[in-house]
C-alpha positions in Angstrom: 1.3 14.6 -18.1 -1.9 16.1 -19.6 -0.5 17.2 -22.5 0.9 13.9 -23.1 -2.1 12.0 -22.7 -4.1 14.6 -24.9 -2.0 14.1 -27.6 -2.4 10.2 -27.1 -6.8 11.0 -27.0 -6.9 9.7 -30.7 -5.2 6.0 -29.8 -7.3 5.7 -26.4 -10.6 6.5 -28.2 -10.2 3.7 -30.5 -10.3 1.7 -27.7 -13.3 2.5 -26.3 -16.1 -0.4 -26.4 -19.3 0.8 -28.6 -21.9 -1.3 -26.5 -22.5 -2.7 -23.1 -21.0 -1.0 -20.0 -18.9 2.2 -20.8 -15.6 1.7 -20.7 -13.2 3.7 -18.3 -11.4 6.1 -20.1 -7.3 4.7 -20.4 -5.9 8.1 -19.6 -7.7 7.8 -16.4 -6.5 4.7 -15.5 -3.0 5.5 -16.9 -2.5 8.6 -14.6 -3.6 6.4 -11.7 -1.0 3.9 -12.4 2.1 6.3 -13.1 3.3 7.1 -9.5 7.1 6.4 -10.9 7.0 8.7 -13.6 5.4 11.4 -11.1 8.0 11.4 -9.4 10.9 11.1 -12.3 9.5 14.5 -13.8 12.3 17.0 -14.4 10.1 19.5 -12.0 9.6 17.0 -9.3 13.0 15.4 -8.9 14.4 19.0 -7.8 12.2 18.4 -4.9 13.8 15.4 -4.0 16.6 14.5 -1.7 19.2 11.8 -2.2 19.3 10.4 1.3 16.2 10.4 3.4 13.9 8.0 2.6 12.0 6.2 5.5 9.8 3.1 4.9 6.6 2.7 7.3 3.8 0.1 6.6 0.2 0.3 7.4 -2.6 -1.9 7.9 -6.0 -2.5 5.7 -8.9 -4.7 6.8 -9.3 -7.4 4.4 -12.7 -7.5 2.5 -13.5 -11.1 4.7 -15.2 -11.8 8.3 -13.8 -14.0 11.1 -16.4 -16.2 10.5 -14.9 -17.0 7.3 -11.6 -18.1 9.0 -12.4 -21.6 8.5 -9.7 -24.5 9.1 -7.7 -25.6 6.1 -8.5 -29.4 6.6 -12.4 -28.8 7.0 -12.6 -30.0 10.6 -14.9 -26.8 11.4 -17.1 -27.7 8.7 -19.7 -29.3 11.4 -21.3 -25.9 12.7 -23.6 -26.2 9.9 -24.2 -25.0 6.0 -23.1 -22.2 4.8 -20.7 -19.5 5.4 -22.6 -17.6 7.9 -23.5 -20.1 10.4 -22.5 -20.1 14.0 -19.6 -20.8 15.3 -17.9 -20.7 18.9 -14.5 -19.4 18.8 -14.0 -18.9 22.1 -10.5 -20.9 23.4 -10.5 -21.7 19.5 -6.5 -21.8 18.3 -6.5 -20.8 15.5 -3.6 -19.1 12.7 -2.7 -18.8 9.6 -0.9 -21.9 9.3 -4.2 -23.9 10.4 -7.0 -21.5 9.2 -7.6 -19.5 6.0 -10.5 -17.0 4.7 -12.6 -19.0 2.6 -13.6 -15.4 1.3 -9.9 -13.9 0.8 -7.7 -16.4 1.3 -4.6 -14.3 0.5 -5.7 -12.5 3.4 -3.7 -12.7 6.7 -4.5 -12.8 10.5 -2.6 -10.3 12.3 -2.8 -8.9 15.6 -1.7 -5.2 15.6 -0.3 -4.7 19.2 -0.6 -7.2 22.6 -4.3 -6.6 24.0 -5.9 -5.7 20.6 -8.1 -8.5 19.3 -6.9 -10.2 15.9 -8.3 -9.9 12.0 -8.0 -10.4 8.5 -6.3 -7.7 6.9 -3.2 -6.8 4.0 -0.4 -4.4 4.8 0.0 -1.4 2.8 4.3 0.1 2.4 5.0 3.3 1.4 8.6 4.7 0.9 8.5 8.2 1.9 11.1 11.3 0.5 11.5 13.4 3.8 11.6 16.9 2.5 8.9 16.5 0.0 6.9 13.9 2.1 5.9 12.6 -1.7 5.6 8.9 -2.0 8.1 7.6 -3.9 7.3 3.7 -3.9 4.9 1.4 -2.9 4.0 -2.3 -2.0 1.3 -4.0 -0.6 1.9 -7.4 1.1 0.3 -10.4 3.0 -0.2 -9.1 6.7 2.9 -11.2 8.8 5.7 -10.1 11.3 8.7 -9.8 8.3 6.4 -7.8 6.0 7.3 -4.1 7.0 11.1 -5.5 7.7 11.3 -7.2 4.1 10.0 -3.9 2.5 12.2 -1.6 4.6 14.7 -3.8 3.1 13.9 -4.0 -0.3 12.5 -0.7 -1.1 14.7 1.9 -0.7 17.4 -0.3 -2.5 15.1 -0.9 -5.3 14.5 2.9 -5.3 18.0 3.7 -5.8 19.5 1.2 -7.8 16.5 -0.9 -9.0 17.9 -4.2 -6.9 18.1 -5.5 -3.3 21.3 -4.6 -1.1 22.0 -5.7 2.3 22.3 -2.9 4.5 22.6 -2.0 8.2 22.7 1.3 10.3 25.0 2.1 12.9 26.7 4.5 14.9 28.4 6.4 11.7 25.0 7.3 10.8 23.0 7.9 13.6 25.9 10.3 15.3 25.0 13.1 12.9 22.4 15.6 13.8 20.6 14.9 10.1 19.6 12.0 11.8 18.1 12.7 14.9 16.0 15.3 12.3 14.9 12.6 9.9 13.4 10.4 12.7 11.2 13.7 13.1 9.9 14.0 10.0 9.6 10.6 9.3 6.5 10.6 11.2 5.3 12.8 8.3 4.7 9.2 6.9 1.6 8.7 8.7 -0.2 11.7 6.4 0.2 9.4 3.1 -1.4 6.3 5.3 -4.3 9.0 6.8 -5.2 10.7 3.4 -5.1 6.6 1.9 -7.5 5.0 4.7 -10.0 8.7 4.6 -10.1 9.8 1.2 -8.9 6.7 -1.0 -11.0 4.5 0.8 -8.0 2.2 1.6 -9.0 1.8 5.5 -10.4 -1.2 4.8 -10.4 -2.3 1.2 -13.5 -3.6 -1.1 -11.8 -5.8 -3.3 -10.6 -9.6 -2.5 -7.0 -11.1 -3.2 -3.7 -9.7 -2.8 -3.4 -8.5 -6.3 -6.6 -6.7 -6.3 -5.7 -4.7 -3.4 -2.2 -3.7 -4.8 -4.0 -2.1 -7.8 -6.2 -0.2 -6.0 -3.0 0.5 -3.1 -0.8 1.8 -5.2 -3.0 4.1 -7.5 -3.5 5.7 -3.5 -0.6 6.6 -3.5 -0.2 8.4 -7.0 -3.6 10.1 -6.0 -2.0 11.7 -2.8 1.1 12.8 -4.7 -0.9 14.8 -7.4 -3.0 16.3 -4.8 0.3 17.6 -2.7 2.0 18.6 -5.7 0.8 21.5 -7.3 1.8 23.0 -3.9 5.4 21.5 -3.9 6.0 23.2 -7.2 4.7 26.7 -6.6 6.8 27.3 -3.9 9.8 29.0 -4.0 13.2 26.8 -5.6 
């Protein structure tokens, strides 16, 4: 990938501005988009398998406080001016069909187990390759209960075939010892979501809207591939 971007130095410098702030360089920005063509290099798709691909999601505080989960029609709007007043919210019903972040609205509220307290935050999928634990895909989504099952859905079908199949899992696959394995190593899944939230800075994110947070999500994921690569590759075929 270096070599191809070096040859393509000539093109990115004339794209370069000449005055105000400096511009980030394109072949930065290119590698940190290019998580697909990682993984369809010749010398990384040996490392792949065909059939073992779990899909796990993860969540990411939203860049927005619960104060600014503020009722939709504006009946809240009598606590006082501006977005930092005080407000009582306890007995308060609130959810996302009623409330939205005036700060984020695409963020979601979402509760992440019974007992925990609710807040704002995205949810961040990863489609995982079991005996390379690469990434291999990638979504981030509105935080809500059909998120992680739409995306196991949807990804590893899109992966395959590039569309959407309906699919199901019964007792002709999970009879076979490979199975019993792969729900093992699928754990492994939790490393890309660690090394993300720790070292991408994707715990909870700095940027606002859904979109915003997918481009910095995704290039998270092409970051933690190049770093276990070079590793993959110099072991032994």
């Amino acid at each position: 990938m270096n070599d191809a971007l070096t040859g393509l130095s000539a093109e990115f410098e004339k794209l370069y501005a000449r005055e105000g702030r400096p511009s980030i360089p394109p072949g930065r920005m290119l590698r940190a988009l290019l998580l697909q063509a990682v993984i369809a290099h010749p010398r990384v798709k040996r490392l792949l398998s065909k059939e073992h691909f779990p899909v796990d999601g993860t969540l990411i505080d939203a860049w927005a406080s619960m104060k600014s989960f503020r009722r939709k029609d504006g009946a809240d709007d009598d606590a006082g001016p501006g977005r930092n007043a005080e407000r009582g919210f306890r007995d308060a019903k609130r959810s996302n069909e009623t409330h939205a972040s005036t700060t984020d609205p695409d963020a979601r509220l979402y509760r992440k187990g019974k007992g925990r307290e609710s807040r704002l935050y995205y949810m961040g999928h990863a489609l995982m390759e079991n005996c390379s634990v690469l990434a291999v895909a990638g979504r981030l989504t509105q935080a809500t209960g059909m998120a992680e099952r739409e995306a196991a859905l949807d990804m590893p079908e899109q992966h395959r075939t590039g569309k959407r199949r309906k699919t199901a899992i019964d007792g002709r696959t999970t009879r076979h010892p490979g199975y019993a394995i792969s729900q093992i190593i699928r754990k492994r899944i939790e490393e890309i979501f660690g090394w993300a939230k720790s070292s991408a800075g994707m715990a909870k994110t700095k940027f606002k809207g859904r979109k915003r947070v997918a481009a910095c999500f995704m290039p998270g994921l092409t970051a933690y591939n190049l770093i276990r690569l070079p590793k993959l590759l110099a072991a032994p075929a």
